[in-house]
C-alpha positions as CSV (number, residue, x, y, z in Angstrom):
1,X,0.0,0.0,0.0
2,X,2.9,2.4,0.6
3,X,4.2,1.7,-2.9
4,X,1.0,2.8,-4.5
5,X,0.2,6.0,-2.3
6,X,3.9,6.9,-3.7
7,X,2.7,6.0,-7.2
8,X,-0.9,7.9,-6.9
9,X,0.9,10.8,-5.6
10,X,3.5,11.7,-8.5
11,X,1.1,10.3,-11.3
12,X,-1.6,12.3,-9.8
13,X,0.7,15.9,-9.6
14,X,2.0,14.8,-13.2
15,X,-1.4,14.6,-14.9
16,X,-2.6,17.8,-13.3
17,X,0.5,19.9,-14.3
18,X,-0.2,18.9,-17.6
């Protein structure tokens, strides 16, 4: 579960700076 909250984070932030 950490690895994923990691993952959501930085996936998340990427798609919305886009």
């Amino acid at each position: 579960m950490h690895r994923d909250s990691l993952r959501n984070n930085e996936g998340s932030r990427k798609y919305q700076v886009r």
